[in-house]
C-alpha positions in Angstrom: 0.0 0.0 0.0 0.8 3.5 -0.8 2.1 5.7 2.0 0.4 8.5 0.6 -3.4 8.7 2.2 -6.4 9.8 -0.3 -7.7 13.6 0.8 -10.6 14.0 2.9 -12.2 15.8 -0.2 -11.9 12.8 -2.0 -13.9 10.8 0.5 -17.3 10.8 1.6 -17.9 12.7 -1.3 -21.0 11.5 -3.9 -18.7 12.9 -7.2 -15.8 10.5 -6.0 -15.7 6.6 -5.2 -12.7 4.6 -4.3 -12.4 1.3 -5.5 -9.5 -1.1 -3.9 -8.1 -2.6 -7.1 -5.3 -5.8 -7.3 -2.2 -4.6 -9.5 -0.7 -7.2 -9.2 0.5 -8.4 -5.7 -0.2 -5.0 -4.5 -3.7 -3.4 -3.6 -4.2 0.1 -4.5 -7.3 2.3 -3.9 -8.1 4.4 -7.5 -10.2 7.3 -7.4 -13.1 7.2 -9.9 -15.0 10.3 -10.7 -18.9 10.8 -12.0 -18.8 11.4 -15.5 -20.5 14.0 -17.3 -24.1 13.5 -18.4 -24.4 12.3 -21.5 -26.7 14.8 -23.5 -29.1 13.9 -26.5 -29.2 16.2 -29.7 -32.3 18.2 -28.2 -30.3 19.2 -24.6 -27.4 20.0 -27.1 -29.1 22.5 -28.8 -30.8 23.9 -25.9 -27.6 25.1 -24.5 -25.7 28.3 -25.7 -23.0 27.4 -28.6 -20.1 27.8 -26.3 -21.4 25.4 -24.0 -21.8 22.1 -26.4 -19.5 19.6 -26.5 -19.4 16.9 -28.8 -17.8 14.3 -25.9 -20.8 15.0 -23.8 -23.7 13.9 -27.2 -25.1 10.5 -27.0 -27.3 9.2 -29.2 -30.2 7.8 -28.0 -30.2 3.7 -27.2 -31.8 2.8 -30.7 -30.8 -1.0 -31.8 -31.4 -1.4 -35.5 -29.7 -1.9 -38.5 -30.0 1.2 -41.2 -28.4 2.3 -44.8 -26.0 5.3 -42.8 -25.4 6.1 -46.0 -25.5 5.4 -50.0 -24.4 1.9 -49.8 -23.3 1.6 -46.0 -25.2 -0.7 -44.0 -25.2 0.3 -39.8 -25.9 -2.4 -37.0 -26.6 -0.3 -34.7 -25.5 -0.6 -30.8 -24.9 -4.1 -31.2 -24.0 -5.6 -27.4 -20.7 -6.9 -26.8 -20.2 -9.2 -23.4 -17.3 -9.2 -21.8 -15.3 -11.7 -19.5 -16.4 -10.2 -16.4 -20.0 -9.5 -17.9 -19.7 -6.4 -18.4 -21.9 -5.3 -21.7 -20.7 -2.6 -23.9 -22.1 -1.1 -27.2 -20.7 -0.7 -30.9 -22.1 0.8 -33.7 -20.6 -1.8 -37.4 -20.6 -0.3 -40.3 -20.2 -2.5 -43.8 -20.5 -2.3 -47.2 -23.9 -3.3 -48.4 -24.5 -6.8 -49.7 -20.9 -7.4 -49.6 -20.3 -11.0 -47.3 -17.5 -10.8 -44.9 -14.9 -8.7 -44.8 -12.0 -7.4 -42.8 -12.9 -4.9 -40.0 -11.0 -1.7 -39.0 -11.6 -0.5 -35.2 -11.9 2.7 -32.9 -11.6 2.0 -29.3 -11.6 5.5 -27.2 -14.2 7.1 -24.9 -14.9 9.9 -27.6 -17.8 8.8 -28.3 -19.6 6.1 -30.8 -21.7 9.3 -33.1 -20.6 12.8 -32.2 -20.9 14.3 -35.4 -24.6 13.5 -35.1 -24.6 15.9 -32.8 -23.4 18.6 -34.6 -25.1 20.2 -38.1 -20.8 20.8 -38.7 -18.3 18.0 -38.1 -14.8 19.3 -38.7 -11.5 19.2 -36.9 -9.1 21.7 -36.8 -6.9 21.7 -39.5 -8.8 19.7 -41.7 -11.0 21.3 -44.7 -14.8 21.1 -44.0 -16.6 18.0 -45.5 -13.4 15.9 -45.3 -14.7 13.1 -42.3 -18.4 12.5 -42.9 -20.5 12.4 -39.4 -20.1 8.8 -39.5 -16.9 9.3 -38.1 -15.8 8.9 -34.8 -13.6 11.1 -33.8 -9.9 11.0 -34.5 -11.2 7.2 -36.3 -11.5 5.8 -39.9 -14.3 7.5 -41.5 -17.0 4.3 -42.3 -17.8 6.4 -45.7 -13.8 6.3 -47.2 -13.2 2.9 -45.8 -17.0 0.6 -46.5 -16.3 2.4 -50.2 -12.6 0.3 -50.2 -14.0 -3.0 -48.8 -13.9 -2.6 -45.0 -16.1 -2.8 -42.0 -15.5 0.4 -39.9 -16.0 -0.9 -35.7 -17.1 2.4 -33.4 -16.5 1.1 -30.1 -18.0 2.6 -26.7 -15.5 1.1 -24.1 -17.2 0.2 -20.7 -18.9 3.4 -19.0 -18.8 5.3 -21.7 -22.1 6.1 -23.3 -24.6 3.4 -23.1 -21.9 0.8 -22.1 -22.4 -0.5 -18.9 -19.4 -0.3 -16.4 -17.3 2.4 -15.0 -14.6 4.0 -17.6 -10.7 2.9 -16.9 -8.4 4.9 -18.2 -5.5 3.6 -20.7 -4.8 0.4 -18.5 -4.1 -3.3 -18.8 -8.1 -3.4 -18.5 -8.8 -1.5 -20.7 -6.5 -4.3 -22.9 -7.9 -7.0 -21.8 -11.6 -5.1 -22.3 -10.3 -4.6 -26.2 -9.3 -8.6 -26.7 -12.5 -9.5 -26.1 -14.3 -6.8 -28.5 -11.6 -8.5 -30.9 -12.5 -12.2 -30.6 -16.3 -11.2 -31.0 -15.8 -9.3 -33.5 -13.8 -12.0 -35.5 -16.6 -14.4 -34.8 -19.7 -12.4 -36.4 -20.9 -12.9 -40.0 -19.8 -10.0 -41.1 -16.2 -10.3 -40.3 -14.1 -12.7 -42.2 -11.9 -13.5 -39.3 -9.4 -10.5 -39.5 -9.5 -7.6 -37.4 -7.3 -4.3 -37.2 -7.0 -1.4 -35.6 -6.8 2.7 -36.1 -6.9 6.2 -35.1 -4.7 8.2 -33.5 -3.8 10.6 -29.8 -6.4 8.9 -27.4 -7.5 6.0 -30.2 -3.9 5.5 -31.0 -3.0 5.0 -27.3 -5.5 2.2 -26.7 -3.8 0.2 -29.6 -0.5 -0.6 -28.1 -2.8 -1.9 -25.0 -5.1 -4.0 -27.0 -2.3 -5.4 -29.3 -0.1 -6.2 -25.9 -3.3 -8.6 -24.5 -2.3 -10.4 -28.4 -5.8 -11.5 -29.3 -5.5 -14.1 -31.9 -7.2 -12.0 -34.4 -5.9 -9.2 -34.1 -3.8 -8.8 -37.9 -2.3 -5.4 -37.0 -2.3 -1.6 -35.8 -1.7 1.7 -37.1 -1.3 3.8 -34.1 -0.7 7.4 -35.3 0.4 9.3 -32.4 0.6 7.3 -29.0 1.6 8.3 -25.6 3.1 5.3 -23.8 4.5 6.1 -20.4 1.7 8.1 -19.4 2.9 9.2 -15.8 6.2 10.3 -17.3 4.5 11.8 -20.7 1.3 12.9 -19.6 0.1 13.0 -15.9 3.5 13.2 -14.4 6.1 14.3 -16.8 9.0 14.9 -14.6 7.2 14.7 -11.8 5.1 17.7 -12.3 1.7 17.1 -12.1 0.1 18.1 -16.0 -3.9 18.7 -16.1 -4.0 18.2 -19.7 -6.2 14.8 -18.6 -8.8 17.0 -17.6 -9.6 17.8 -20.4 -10.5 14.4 -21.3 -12.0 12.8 -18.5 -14.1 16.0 -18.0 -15.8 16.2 -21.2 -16.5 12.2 -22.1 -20.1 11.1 -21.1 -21.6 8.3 -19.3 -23.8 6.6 -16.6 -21.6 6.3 -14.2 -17.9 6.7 -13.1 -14.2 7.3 -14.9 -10.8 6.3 -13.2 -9.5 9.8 -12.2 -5.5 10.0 -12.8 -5.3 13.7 -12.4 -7.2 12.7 -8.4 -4.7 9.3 -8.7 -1.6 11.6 -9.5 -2.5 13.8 -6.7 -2.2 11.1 -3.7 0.4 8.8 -5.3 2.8 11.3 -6.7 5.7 8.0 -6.9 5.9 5.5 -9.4 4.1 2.4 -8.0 2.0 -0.8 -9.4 -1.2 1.7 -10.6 1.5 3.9 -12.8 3.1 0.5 -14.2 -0.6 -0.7 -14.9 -0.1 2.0 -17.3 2.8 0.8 -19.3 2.2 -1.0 -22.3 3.6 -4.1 -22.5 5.5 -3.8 -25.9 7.2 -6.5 -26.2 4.2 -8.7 -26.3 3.7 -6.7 -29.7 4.4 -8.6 -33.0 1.5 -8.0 -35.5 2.5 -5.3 -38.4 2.4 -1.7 -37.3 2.3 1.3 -39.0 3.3 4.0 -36.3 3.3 8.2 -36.9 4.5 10.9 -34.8 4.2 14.5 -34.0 7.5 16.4 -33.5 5.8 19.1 -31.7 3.2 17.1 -29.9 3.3 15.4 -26.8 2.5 12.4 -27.7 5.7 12.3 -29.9 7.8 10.5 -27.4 5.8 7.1 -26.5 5.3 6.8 -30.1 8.9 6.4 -30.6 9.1 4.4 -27.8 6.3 1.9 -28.7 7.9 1.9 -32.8 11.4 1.0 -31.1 10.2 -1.6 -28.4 7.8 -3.7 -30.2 8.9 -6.9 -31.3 7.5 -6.9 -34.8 9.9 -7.1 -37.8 7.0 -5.9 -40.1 6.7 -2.1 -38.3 6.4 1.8 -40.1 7.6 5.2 -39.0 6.6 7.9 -39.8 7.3 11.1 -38.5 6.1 15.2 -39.3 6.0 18.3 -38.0 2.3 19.5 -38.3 -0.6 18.4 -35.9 -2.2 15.0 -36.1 -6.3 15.7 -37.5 -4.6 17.1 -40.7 -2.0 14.4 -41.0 -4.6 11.7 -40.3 -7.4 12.8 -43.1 -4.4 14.0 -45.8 -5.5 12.5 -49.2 -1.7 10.9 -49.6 -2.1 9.5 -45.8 -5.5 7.8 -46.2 -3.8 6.3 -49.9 -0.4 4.8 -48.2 -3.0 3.7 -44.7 -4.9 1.8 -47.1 -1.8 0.2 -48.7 -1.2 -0.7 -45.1 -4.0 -2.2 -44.3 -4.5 -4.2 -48.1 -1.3 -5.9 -47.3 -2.3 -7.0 -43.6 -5.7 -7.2 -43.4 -6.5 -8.5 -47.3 -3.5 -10.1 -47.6 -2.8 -8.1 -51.0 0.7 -8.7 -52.0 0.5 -4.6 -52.8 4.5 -3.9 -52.2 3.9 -2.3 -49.3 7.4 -4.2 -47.7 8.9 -1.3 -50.1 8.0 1.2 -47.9 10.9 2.5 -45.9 10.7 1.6 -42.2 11.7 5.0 -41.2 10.9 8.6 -42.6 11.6 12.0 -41.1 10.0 15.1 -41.5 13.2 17.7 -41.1 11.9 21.0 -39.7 13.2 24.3 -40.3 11.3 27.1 -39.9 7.5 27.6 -40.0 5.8 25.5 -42.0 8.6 25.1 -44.2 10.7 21.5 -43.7 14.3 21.1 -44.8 12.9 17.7 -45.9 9.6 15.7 -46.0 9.6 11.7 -45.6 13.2 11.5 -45.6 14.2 7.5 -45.7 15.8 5.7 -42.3 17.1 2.3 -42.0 16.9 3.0 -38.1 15.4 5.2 -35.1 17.9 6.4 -33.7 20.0 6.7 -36.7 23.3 4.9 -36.7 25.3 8.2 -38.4 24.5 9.5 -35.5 27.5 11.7 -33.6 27.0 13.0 -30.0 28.5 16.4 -29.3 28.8 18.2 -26.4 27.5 22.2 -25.7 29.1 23.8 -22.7 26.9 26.4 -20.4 28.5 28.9 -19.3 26.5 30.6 -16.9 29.1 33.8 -16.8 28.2 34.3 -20.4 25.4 32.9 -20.8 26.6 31.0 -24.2 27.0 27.2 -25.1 30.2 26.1 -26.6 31.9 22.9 -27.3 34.8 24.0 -24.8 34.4 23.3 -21.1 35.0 27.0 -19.2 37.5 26.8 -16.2 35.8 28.9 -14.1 33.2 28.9 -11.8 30.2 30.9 -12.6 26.0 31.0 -11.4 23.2 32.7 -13.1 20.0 33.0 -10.8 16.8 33.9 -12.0 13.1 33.8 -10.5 11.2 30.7 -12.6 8.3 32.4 -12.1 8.8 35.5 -13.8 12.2 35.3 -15.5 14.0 33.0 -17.6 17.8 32.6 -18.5 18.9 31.5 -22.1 22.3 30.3 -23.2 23.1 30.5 -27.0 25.5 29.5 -29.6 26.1 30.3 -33.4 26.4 27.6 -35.6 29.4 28.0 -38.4 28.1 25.5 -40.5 24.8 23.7 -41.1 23.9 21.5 -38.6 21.4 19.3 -38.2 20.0 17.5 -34.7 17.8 14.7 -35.1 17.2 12.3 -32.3 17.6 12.7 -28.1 19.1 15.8 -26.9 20.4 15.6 -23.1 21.1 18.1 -20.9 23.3 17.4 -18.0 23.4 20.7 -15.5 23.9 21.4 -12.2 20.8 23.7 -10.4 20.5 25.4 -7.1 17.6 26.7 -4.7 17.8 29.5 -2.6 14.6 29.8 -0.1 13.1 27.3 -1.3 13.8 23.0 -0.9 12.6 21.9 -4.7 12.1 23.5 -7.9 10.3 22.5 -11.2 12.6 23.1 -14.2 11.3 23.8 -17.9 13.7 23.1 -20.4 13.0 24.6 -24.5 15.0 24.6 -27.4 14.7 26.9 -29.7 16.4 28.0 -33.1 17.3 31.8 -33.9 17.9 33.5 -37.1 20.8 35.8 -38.1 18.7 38.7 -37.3 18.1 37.3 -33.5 15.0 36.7 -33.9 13.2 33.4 -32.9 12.2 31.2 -36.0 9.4 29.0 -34.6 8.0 25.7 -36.6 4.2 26.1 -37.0 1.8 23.7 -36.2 -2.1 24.4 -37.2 -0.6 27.8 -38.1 0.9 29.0 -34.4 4.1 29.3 -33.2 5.2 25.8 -31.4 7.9 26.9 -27.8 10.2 23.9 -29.6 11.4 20.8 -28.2 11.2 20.3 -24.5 11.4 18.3 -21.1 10.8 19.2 -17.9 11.9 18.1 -14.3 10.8 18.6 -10.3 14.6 18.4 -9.0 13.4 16.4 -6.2 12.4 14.1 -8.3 15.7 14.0 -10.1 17.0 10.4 -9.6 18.7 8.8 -12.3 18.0 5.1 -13.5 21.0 3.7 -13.9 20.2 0.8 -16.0 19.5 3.7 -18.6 22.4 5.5 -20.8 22.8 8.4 -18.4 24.6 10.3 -20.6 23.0 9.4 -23.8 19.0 8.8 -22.7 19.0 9.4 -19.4 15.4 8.6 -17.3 14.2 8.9 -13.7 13.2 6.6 -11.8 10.6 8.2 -10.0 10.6 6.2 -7.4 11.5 8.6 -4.6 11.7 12.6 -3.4 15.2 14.2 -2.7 14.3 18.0 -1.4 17.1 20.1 -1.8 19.1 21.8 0.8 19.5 25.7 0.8 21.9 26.9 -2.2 23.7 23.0 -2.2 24.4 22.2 -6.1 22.7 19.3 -7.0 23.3 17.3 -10.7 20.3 16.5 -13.2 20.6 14.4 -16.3 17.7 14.7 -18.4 16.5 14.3 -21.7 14.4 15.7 -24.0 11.9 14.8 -26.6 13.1 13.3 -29.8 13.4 15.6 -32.7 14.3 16.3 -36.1 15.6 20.0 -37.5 17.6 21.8 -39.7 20.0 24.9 -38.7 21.7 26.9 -40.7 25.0 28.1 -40.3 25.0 31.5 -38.6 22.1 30.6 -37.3 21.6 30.5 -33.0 20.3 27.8 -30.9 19.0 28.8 -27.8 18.7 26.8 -24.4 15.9 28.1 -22.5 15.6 27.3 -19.0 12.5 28.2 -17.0 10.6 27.7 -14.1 7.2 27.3 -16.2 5.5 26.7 -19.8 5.6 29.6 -21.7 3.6 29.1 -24.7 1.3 31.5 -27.0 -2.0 32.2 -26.0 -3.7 31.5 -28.9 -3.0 27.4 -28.3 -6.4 25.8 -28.1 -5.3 22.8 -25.8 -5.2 23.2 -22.2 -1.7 22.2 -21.2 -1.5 23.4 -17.9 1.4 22.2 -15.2 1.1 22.6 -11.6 4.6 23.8 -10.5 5.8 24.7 -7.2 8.9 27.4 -7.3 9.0 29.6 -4.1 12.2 30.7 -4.3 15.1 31.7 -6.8 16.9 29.2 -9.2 20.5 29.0 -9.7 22.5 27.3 -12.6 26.1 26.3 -11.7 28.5 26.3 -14.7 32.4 25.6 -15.3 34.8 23.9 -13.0 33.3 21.2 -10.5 30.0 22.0 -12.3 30.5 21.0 -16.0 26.9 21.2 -17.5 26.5 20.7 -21.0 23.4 19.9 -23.5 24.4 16.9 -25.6 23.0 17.0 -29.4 22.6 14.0 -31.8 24.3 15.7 -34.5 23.5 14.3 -38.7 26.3 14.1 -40.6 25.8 14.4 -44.4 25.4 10.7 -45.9 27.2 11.4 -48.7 30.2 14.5 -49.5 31.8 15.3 -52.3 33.0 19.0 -52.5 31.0 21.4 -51.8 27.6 18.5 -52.9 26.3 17.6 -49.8 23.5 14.9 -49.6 21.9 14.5 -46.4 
């Protein structure tokens, strides 16, 4: 058991329930949280326009089977028992009178029908009329993929919607839940035996967790965009506590209760059995997988981490700089997805083995890429060379010397921020896992939560951000509690280094203390006489305009120090590209 104890406000309290669950040999109590009500079309439109939410529309209970549209044939809310007799609901789509075939599913709470909901059904990013209402959200659209020979699965995990239940949250239930919507699935008329799965953020995520439970049937995934570790990506990333999952868990809909992680990272702040509940097992993975990632998103790093770990020999990367509703409905996409899915789930000897098992979208500036769907053998690439950047804190530049001396530059992360820059001579390109290495400081204070950017200058000074959905991105992060700081050291510390989370070390007044971090990976171009910065700061500093609610709850109450030079070498180490080829002044990267 935990030796955190669960808040009185938690307790006693008819929005909350506790419910002792087994993780293995340990016992742990989760907090669940009443979910929103789910609203028909009618209590929709009776509410003022900012108010509606499509994660909060449910369709009425309505069990029949319908043409959805020219040539699409709906079974609608069809029941689907589960091991522990739990019932939940899907909505099938098919071709009409067209016998078995293979079907493509959407397991997420979103939602079975919100674009029924709504007289518009767009996503940002992506031109009006491009996903028909059939769709659920961030899924295949039933209309693009019934017209190509598949059966389209909306899935309404348990307490979501009309499924019975309370909602888990990206668990080894939530697995298991998915292997048995699998081996029904594969045993209905409809299907001919072969089953896959797609969509991408919170669709993408359940994936990895399905496919890791490796029911029979299941052919193969294409998981575009996946967090993985979710308390070090997501609820927890370096210890900080995020409230991006409100967002989520506040706006699905259903009867009853949904596992509350922001409530759960709150009272067990330490990595324990719950948090490793979390973890997909990867290495149970060896179906075909076709994985994508965001540079600039934050589910960028577990779907690098899921593309390296799994155990398939027949597995895709692909990764780009612009945000994932455009990227998933893009014309070329949905053509290359279907290859995908042809080969694996037709059995279509298409070519699609051709396809290189890595591509990289190389940023530079805007929305303008050095390169798009540039060919890997390997993540992290082999050509890689490590270099090491020098802070020097008396400065305030990085340099590939180590200063002699001694220096500190304080600042207040609440209001300030320091930034340490250097010039390249040449062009340069960084694509992998940065680290930083740095030694930090706190004066009044026994902890501090670090925020760590990197950003990329022009000769003019000024910052050249990468856009995604049209707005300035900060550029490619981590971030750290320092109590929090421990180092695994069955990780390379000084290539990939990772915490363990495991314990809190509060600092002592103004006593140096080391961190080894590392960032998110990345892929971008700069220019020589171009600048990269390091910025270091005590919070997220982002644009206003950003429509996602990435909040952190840091705690800095007094001033941060960084130590530099001497008995403090800090240093950021970048995965530097050389050219692959050289002849002269021809360079061909």
């Amino acid at each position: 058991m935990s030796e955190f104890k669960i808040p009185e406000k938690y307790l006693n309290n008819p929005r909350y329930k506790i419910v002792p669950t087994q993780f293995g040999d340990e016992t742990i109590d989760v907090i669940y949280r009443r979910l929103r009500k789910p609203l028909s079309r009618a209590e929709q439109d009776a509410l003022p326009p900012n108010e509606r939410d499509m994660f909060s529309f449910v369709a009425d209970f309505n069990q029949r089977t319908y043409e959805a549209a020219p040539g699409i044939i709906c079974h609608q809310d069809l029941p689907v028992p589960l091991r522990d007799g739990t019932t939940i609901y899907v909505d099938i789509f098919l071709p009409k009178d067209s016998g078995p075939v293979p079907i493509i599913g959407s397991w997420s709470p979103f939602g079975k029908r919100p674009g029924e909901g709504f007289d518009e059904w767009q996503l940002m990013g992506v031109p009006p009329r491009t996903v028909s209402k059939l769709a659920k959200f961030e899924s295949a659209d039933p209309v693009f993929w019934c017209n190509h020979g598949y059966g389209i699965a909306n899935i309404d995990p348990r307490g979501i919607g009309h499924s019975e239940g309370d909602a888990v949250f990206m668990g080894t239930q939530e697995g298991r839940d998915g292997y048995d919507f699998v081996e029904w699935c594969a045993q209905q008329e409809w299907c001919n035996g072969r089953v896959g799965l797609f969509g991408n953020s919170g669709v993408g995520m359940a994936q990895t967790r399905i496919a890791a439970e490796q029911p029979p049937h299941l052919v193969c995934i294409a998981p575009w965009e996946a967090t993985g570790y979710m308390y070090r990506e997501s609820f927890l990333e370096g210890g900080i506590p995020g409230k991006y999952a409100e967002s989520v868990i506040g706006m699905v809909a259903g009867p009853g209760y949904i596992e509350d992680p922001l409530a759960m990272a709150e009272v067990y702040p330490l990595w324990n059995a719950y948090w490793a509940d979390k973890l997909p097992n990867f290495r149970n993975i060896r179906i075909p997988a076709y994985f994508t990632s965001n540079w600039n998103h934050f589910h960028n790093n577990g779907s690098f981490e899921g593309f390296s770990k799994i155990r398939s020999r027949m597995k895709w990367m692909r990764a780009h700089r612009e945000f994932e509703w455009p990227d998933t409905y893009n014309y070329y996409n949905l053509q290359e997805l279907k290859g995908f899915f042809d080969r694996y789930l037709k059995d279509i000897n298409n070519g699609f083995e051709f396809v290189p098992k890595v591509r990289l979208e190389v940023m530079d500036a805007y929305d303008f890429d050095y390169a798009t769907n540039r060919p890997e053998k390997q993540w992290p690439l082999a050509r890689t060379q490590y270099k090491k950047l020098y802070l020097n804190s008396a400065d305030m530049s990085l340099s590939e010397t180590a200063p002699a001396a001694t220096a500190k530059a304080t600042f207040d992360g609440n209001t300030q921020e320091l930034n340490y820059d250097i010039t390249f001579t040449e062009e340069t390109e960084i694509t992998g896992y940065m680290s930083l290495h740095a030694w930090f400081s706190v004066e009044g204070y026994d902890d501090a939560d670090l925020f760590f950017t990197v950003k990329k200058l022009g000769q003019d000074g000024q910052e050249l951000p990468v856009y995604v959905l049209n707005e300035p991105h900060p550029g490619t992060w981590c971030k750290q509690r320092l109590s929090m700081r421990h180092v695994d050291e069955t990780s390379n510390v000084e290539i990939r280094p990772a915490q363990t989370f495991d314990r809190i070390e509060k600092l002592e007044e103004n006593v140096p203390v080391k961190l080894d971090i590392t960032f998110v990976p990345t892929s971008r171009m700069w220019h020589k006489g171009e600048t990269l910065r390091l910025q270091i700061a005590g919070r997220y500093i982002r644009d206003e305009n950003w429509f996602e609610s990435l909040v952190w709850l840091n705690d800095n109450k007094g001033t941060q120090s960084v130590h530099t030079g001497g008995e403090y070498e800090s240093y950021l180490t970048i995965p530097v590209i050389p050219p692959r080829y050289q002849s002269g002044d021809y360079i061909l990267r």
